[in-house]
C-alpha positions as CSV (number, residue, x, y, z in Angstrom):
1,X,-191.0,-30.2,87.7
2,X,-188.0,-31.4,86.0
3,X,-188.9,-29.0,83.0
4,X,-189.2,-25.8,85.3
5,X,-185.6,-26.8,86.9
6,X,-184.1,-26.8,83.1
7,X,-185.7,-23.2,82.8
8,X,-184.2,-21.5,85.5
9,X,-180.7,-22.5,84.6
10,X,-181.7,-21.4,80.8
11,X,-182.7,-18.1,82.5
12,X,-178.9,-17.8,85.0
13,X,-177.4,-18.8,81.7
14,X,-178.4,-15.3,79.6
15,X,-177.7,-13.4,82.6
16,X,-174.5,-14.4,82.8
17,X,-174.0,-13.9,79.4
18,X,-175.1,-10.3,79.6
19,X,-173.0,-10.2,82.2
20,X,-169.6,-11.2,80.5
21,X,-170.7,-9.0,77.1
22,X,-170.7,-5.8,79.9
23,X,-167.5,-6.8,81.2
24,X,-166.0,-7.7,77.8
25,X,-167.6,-4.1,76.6
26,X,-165.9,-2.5,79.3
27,X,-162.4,-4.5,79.2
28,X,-162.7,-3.2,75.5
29,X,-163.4,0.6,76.3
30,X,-160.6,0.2,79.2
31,X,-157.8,-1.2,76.5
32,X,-159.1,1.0,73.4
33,X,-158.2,4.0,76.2
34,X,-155.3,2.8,77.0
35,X,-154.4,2.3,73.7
36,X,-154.9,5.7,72.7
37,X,-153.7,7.3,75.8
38,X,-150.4,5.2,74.6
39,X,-150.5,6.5,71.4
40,X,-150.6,10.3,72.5
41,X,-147.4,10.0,75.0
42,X,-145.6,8.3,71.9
43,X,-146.3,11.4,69.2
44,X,-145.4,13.8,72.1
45,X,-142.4,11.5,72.9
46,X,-141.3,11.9,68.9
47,X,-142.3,15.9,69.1
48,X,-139.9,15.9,72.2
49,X,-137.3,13.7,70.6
50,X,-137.6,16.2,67.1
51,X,-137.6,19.1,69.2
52,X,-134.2,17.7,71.4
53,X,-132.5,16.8,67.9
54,X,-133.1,20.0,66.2
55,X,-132.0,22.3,69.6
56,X,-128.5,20.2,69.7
57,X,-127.8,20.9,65.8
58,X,-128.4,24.3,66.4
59,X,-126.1,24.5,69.4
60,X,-123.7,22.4,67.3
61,X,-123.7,24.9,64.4
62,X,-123.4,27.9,66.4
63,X,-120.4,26.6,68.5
64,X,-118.8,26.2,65.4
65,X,-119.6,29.7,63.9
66,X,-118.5,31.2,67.6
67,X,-115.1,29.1,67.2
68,X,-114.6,30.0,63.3
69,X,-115.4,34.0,64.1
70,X,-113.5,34.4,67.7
71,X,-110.9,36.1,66.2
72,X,-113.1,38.7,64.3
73,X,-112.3,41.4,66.4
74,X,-108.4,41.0,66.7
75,X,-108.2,40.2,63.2
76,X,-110.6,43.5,62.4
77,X,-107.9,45.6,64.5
78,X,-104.9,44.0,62.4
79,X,-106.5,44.9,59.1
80,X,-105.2,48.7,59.4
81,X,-101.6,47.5,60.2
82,X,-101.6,45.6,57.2
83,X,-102.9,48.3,55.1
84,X,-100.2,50.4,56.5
85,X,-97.5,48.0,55.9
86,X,-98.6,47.4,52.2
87,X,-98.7,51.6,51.4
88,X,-95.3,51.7,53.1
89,X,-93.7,48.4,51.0
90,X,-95.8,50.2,48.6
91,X,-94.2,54.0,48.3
92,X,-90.8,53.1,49.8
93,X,-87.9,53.1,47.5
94,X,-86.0,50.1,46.7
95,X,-84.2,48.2,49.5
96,X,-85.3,50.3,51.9
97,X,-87.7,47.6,54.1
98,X,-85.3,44.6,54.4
99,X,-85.7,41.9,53.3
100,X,-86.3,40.3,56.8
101,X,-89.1,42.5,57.6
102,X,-91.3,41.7,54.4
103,X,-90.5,37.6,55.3
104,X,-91.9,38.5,59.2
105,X,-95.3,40.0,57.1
106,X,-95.4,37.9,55.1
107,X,-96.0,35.4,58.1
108,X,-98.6,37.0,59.2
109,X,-100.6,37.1,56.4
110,X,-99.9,33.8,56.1
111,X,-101.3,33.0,59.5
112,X,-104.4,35.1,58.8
113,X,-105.2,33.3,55.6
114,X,-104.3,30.0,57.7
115,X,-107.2,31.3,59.8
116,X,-109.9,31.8,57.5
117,X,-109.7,35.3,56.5
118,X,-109.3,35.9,52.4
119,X,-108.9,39.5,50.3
120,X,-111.9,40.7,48.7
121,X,-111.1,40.6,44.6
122,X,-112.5,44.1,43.6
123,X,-110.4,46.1,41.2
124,X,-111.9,45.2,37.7
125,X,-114.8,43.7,39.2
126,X,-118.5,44.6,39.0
127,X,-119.6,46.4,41.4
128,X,-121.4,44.1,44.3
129,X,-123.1,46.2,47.6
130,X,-122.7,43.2,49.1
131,X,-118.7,43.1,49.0
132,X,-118.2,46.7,47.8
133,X,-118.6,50.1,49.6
134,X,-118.9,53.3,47.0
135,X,-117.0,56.1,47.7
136,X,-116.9,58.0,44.7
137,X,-117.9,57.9,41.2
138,X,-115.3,58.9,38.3
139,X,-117.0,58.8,34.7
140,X,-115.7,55.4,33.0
141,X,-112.6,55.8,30.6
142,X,-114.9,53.0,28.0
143,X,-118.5,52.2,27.9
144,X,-117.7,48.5,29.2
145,X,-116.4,49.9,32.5
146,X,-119.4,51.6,33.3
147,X,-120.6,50.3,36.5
148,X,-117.1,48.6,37.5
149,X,-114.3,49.2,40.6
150,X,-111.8,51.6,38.7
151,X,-109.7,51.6,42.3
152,X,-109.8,50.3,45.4
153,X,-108.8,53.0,48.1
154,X,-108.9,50.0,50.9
155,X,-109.4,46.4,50.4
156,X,-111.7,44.1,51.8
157,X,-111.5,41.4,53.5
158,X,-113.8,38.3,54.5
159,X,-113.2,35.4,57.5
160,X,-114.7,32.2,56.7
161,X,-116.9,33.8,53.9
162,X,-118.5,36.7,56.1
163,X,-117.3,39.6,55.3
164,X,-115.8,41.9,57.9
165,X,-114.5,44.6,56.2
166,X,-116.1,46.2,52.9
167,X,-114.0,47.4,49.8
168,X,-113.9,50.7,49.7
169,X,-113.9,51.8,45.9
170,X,-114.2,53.9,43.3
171,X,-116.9,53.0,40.8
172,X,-116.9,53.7,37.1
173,X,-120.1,55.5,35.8
């Protein structure tokens, strides 16, 4: 009898052993899910992070443009004053604009340029659609002014390197 006893405990034995491999298999599965369901929040945590980061530069750049180009449109309505001024201290005859009222201009171009804005070189220059607006054409004087600003009727002008008001010019052809 003593030999059946030692069978039966064999036999509880393996089934408890099945027992714990299910449970282990299963504690395994539970983890490995776990695992990967960890894995998926952290990439979508990075995407958000990535996502967060590249909306704040953005902002960040364009609250800098805004602050750099607020003044466009006052400074676009100035523009014909100046040119004014500069045809007039141009065409008058000597002495007649004192000497005080080129010192108060000459503030205020100072204050402009202070502010970003800068004159468009053109006279002498190739001609660029991207700085220069064509009024006319005049046949060139010499072959190696062919395609070049022979005169600028009104200047141009750009504000922190965007341009805001084209040359307007006469080409050579």
């Amino acid at each position: 009898m003593k030999k059946k006893e030692n069978k039966q405990p064999l036999a509880d034995e393996n089934q408890q052993d099945v027992v714990v491999e299910a449970q282990s298999e299963e504690t395994i599965t539970d983890e490995q899910a776990a695992t990967d369901e960890l894995e998926e929040m952290k990439k979508k945590y990075l995407l958000l992070y990535a996502d967060f980061e590249n909306f704040r530069k953005n902002k960040a750049k364009e609250r800098i443009e805004l602050l750099q180009t607020a003044a466009a449109g006052l400074i676009t309505d100035l523009l014909p004053s100046i040119d004014n001024y500069e045809r007039a201290l141009a065409n008058a005859p000597e002495g007649e604009i004192s000497e005080g009222i080129q010192l108060i201009f000459k503030g205020i171009v100072t204050t402009l340029q202070s502010k970003g804005l800068k004159e468009l070189p053109a006279k002498g220059e190739v001609f660029n659609a991207d700085f220069h607006d064509c009024i006319t054409q005049y046949p060139a004087p010499s072959e190696e002014e062919k395609g070049k600003v022979l005169d600028v009727l009104e200047k141009g002008y750009t504000l922190h390197d965007k341009v805001i008001r084209f040359a307007k010019v006469v080409v050579g052809n």
